[in-house]
The first five atom37 places (N, CA, C, CB, O) and aatype in JSON, in Angstrom:
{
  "aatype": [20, 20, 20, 20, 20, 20, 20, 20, 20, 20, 20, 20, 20, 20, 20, 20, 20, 20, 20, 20, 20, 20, 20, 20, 20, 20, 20, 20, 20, 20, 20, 20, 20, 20, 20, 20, 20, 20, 20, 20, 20, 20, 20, 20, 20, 20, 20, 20, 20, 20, 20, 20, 20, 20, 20, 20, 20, 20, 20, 20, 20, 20, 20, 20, 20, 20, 20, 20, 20, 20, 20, 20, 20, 20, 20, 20, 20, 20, 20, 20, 20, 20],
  "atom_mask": [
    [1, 1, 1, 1, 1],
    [1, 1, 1, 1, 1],
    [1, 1, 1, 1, 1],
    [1, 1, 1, 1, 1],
    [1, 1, 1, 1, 1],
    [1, 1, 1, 1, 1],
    [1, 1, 1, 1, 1],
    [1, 1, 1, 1, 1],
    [1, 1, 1, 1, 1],
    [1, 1, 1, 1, 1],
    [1, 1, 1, 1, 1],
    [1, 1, 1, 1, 1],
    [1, 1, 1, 1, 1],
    [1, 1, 1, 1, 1],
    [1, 1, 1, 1, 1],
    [1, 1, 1, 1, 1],
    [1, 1, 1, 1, 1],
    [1, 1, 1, 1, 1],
    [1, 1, 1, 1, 1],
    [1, 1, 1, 1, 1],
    [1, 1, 1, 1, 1],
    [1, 1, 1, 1, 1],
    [1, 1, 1, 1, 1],
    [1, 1, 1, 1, 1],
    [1, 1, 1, 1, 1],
    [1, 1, 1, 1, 1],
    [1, 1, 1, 1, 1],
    [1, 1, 1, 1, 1],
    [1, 1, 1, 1, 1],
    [1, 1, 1, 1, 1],
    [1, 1, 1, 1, 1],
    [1, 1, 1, 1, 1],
    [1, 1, 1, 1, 1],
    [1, 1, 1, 1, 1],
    [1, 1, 1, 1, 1],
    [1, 1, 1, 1, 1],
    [1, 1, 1, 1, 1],
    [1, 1, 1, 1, 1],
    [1, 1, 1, 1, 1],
    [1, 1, 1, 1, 1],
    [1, 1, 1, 1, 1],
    [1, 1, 1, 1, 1],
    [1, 1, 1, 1, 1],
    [1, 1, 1, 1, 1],
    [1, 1, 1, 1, 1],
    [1, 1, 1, 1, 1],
    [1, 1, 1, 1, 1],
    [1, 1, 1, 1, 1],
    [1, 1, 1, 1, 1],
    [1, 1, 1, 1, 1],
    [1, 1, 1, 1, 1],
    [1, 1, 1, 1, 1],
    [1, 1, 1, 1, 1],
    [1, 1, 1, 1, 1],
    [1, 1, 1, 1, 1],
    [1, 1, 1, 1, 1],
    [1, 1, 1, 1, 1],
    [1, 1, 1, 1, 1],
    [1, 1, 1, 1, 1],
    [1, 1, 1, 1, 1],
    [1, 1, 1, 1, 1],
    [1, 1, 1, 1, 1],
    [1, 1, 1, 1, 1],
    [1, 1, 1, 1, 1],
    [1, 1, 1, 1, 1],
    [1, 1, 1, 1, 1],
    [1, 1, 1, 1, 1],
    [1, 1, 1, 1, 1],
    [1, 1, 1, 1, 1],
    [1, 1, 1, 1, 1],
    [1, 1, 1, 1, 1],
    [1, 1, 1, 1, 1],
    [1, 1, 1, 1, 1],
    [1, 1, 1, 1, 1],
    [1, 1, 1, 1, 1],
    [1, 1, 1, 1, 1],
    [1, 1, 1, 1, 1],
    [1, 1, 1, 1, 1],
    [1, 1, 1, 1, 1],
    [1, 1, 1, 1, 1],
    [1, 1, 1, 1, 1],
    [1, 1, 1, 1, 1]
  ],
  "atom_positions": [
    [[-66.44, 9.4, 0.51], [-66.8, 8.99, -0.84], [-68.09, 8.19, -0.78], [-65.65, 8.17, -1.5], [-68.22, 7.22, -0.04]],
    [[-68.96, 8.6, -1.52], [-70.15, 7.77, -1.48], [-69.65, 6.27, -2.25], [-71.49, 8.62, -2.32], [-68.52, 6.18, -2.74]],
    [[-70.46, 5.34, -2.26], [-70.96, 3.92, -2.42], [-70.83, 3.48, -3.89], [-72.48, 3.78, -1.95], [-70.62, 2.34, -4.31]],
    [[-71.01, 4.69, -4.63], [-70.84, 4.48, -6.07], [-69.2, 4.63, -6.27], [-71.78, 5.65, -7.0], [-68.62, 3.62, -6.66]],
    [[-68.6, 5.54, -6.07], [-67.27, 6.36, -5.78], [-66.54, 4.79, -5.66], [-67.23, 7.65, -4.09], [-66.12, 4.21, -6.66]],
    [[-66.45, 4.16, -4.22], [-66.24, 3.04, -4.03], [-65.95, 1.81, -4.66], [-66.82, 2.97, -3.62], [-64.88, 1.2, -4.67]],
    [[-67.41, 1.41, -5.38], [-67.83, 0.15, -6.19], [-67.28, 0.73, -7.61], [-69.69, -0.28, -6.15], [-67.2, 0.0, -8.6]],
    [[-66.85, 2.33, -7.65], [-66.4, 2.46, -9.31], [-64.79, 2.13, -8.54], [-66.76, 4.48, -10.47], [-64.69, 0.9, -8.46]],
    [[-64.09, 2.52, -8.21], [-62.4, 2.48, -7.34], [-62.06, 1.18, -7.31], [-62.29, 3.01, -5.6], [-60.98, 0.78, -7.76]],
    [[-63.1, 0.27, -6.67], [-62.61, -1.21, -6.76], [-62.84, -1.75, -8.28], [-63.51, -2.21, -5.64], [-62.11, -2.63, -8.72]],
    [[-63.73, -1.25, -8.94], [-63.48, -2.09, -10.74], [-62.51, -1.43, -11.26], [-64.8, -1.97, -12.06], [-62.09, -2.15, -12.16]],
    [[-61.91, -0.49, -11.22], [-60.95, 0.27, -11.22], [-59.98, -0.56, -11.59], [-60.77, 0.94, -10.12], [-59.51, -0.77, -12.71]],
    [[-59.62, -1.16, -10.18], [-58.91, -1.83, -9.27], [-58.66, -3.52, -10.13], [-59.89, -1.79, -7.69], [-57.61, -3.83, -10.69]],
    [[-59.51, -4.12, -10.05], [-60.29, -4.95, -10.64], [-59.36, -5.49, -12.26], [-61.84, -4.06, -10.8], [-58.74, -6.47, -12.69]],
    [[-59.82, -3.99, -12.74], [-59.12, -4.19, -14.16], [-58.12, -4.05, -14.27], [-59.39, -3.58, -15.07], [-57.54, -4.89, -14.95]],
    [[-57.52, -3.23, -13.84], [-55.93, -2.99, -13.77], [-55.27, -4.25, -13.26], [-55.5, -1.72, -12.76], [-54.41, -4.74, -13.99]],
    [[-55.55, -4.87, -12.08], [-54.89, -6.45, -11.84], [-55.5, -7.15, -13.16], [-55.51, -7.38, -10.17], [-54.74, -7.9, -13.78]],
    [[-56.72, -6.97, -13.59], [-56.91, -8.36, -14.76], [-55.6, -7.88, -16.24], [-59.26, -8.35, -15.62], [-54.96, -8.68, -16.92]],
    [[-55.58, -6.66, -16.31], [-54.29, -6.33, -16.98], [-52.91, -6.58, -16.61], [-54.27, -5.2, -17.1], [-52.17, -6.97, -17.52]],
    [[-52.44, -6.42, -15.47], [-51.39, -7.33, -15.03], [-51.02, -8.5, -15.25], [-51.41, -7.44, -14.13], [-49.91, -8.89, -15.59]],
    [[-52.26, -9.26, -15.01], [-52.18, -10.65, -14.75], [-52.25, -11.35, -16.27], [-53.43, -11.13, -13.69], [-51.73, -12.44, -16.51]],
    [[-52.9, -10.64, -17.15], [-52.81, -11.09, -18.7], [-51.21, -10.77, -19.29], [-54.08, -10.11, -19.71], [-50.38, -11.53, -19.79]],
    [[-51.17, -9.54, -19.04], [-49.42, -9.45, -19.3], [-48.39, -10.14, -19.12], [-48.89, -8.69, -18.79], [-47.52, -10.36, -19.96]],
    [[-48.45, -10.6, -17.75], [-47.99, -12.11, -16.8], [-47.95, -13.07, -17.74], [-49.11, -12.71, -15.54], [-46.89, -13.58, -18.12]],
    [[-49.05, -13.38, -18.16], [-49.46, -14.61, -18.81], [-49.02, -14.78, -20.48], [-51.05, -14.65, -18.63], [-48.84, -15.82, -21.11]],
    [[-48.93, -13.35, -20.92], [-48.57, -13.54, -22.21], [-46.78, -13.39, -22.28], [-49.45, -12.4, -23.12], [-45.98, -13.86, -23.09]],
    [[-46.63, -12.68, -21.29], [-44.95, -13.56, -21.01], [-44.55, -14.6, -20.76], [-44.25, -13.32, -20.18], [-43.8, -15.2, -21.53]],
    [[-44.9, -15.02, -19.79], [-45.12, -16.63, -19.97], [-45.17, -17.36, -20.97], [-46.07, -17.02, -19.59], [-44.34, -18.27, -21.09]],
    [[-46.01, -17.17, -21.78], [-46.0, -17.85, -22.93], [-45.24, -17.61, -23.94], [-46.96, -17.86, -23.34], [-45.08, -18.45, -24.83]],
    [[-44.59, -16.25, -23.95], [-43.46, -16.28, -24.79], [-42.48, -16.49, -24.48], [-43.24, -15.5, -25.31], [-41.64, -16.72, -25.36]],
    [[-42.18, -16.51, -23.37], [-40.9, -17.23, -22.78], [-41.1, -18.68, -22.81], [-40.58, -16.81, -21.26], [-39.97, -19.17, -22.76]],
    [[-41.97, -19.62, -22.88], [-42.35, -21.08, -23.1], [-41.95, -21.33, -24.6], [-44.01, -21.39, -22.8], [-41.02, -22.06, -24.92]],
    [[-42.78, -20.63, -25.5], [-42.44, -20.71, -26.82], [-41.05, -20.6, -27.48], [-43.11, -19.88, -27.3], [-40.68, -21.13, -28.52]],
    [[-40.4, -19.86, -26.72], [-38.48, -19.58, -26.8], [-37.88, -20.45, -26.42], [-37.73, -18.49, -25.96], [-36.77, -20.7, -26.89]],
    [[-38.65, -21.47, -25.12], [-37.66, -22.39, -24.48], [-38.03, -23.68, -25.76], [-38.06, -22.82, -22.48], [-37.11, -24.3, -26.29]],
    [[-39.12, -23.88, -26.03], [-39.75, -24.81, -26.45], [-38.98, -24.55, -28.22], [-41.56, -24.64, -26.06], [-38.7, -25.49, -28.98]],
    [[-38.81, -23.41, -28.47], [-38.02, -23.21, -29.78], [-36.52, -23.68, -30.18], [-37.98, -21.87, -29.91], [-36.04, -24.26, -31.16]],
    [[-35.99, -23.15, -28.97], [-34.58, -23.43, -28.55], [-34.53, -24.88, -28.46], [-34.15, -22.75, -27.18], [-33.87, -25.39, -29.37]],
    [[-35.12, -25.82, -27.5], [-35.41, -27.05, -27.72], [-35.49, -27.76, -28.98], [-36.35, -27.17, -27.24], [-34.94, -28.86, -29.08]],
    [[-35.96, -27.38, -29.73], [-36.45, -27.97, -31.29], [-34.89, -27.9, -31.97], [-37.86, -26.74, -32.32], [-34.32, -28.71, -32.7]],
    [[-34.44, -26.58, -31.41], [-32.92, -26.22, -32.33], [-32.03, -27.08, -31.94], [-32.16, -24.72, -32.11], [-31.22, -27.66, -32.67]],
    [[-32.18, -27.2, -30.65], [-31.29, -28.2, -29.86], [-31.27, -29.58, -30.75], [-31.95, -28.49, -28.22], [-30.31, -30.02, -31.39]],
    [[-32.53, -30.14, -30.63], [-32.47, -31.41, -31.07], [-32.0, -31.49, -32.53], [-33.75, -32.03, -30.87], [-31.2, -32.29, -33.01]],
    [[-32.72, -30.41, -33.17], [-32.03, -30.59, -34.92], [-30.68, -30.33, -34.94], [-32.63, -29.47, -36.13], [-30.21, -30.55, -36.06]],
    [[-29.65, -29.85, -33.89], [-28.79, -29.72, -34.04], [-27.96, -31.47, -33.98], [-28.6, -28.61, -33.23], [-27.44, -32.15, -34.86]],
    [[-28.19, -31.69, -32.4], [-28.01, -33.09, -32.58], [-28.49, -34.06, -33.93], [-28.64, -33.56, -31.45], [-27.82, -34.82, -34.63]],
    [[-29.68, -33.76, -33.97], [-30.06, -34.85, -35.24], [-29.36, -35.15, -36.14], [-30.98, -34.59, -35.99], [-29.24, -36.35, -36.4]],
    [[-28.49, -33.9, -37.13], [-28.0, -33.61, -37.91], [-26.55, -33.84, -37.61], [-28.46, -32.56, -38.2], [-25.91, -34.29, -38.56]],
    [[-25.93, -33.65, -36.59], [-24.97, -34.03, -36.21], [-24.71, -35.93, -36.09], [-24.96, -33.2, -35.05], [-23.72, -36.61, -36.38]],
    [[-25.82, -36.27, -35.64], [-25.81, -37.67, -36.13], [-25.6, -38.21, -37.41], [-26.82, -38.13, -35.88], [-24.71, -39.01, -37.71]],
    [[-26.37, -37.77, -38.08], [-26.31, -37.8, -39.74], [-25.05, -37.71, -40.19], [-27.05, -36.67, -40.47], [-24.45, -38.57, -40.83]],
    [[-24.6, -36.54, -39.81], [-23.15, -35.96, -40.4], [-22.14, -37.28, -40.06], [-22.54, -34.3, -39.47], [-21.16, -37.58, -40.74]],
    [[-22.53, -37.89, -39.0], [-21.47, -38.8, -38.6], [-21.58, -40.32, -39.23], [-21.49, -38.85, -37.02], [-20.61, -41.02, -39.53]],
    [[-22.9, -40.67, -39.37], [-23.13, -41.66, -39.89], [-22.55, -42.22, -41.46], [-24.29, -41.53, -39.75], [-22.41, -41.42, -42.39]],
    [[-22.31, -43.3, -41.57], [-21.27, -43.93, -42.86], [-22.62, -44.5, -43.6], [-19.81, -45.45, -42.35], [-23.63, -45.04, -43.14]],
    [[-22.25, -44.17, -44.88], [-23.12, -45.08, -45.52], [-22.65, -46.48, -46.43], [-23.82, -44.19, -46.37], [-22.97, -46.69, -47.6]],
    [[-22.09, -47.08, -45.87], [-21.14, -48.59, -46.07], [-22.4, -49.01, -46.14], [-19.93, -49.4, -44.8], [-22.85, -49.01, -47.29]],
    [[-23.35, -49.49, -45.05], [-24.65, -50.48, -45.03], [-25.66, -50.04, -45.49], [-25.1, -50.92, -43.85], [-26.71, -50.43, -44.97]],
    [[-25.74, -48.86, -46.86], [-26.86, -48.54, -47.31], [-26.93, -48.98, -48.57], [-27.1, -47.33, -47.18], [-25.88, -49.11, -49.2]],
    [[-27.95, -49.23, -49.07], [-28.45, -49.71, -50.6], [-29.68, -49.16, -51.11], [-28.71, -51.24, -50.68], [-30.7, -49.07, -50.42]],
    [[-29.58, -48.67, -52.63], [-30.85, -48.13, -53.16], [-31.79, -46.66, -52.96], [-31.59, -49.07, -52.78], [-31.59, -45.56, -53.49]],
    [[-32.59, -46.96, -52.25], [-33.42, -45.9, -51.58], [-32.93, -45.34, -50.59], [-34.55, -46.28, -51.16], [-32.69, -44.14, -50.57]],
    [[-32.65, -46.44, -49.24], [-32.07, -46.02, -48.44], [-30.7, -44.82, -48.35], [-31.94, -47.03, -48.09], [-30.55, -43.85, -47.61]],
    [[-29.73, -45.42, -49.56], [-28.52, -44.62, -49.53], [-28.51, -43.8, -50.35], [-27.43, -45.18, -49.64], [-27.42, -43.25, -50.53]],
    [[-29.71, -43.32, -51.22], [-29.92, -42.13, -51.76], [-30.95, -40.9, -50.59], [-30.68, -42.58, -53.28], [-30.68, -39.7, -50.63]],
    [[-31.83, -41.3, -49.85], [-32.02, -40.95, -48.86], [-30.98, -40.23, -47.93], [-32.47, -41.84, -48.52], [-30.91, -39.05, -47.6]],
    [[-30.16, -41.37, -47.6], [-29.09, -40.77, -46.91], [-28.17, -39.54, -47.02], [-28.46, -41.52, -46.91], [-27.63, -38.72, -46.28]],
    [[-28.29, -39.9, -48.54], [-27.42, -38.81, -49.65], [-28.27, -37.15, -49.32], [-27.75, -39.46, -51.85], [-28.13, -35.93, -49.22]],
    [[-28.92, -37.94, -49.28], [-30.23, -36.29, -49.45], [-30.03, -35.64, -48.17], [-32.37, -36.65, -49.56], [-29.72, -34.45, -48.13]],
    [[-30.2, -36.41, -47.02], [-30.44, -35.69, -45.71], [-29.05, -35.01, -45.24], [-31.02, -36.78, -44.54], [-29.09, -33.86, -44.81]],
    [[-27.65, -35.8, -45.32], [-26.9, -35.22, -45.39], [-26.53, -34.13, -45.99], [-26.51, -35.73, -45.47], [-25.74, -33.32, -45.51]],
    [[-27.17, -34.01, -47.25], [-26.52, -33.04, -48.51], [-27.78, -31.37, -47.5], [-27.27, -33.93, -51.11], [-27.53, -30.16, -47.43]],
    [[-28.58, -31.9, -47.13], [-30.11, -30.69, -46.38], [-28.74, -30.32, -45.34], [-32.29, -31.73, -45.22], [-27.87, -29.49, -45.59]],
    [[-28.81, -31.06, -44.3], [-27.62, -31.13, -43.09], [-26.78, -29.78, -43.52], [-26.47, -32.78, -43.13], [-26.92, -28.58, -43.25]],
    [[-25.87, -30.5, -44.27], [-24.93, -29.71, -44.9], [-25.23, -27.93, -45.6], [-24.57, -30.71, -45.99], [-24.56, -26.9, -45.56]],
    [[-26.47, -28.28, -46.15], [-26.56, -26.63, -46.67], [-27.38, -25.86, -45.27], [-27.73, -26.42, -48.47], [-27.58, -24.64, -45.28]],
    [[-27.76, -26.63, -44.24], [-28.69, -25.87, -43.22], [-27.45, -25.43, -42.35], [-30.02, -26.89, -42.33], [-27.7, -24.5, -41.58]],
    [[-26.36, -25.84, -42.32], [-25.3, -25.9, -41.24], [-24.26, -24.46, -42.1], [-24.4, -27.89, -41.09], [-23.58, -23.6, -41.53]],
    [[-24.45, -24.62, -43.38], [-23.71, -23.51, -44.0], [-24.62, -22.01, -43.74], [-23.49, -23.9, -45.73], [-23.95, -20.99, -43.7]],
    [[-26.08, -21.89, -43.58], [-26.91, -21.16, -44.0], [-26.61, -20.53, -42.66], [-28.27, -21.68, -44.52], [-26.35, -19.33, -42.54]],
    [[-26.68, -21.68, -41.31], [-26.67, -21.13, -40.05], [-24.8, -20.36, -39.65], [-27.22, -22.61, -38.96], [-24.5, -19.98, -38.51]],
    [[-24.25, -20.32, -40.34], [-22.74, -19.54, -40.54], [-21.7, -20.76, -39.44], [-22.81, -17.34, -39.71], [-20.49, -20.58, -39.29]]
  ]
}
């Protein structure tokens, strides 16, 4: 094979790993974004589960209409999720 033959075989070469290696990478990142999603669910799950548990005996005004609210979100996000 001549010299050209060659230097065309290795860009060839070349691109096909830089295609691999982007594929690699964009899995990666969607598998990060899933863990990192799942995470978020995680915590709103807890969050809300706090809420749910919390008494509102020591609330007044703003606060225990607040309270009212986040529970009442809690509550319809927890029905929505079955």
């Amino acid at each position: 094979m001549d010299m050209f033959g060659d230097k065309f075989d290795r860009y060839v070469q070349l691109q096909e790993t830089e295609v691999e290696v982007m594929t690699r990478m964009e899995q990666k990142m969607i598998e990060a974004q899933t863990s990192f999603q799942e995470a978020q669910a995680t915590i709103q799950i807890k969050t809300d589960m706090e809420i749910l548990k919390m008494k509102a005996d020591d609330l007044e005004g703003e606060d225990f209409e607040l309270f009212l609210t986040m529970k009442e979100s809690v509550q319809a996000r927890r029905r929505r999720m079955g």
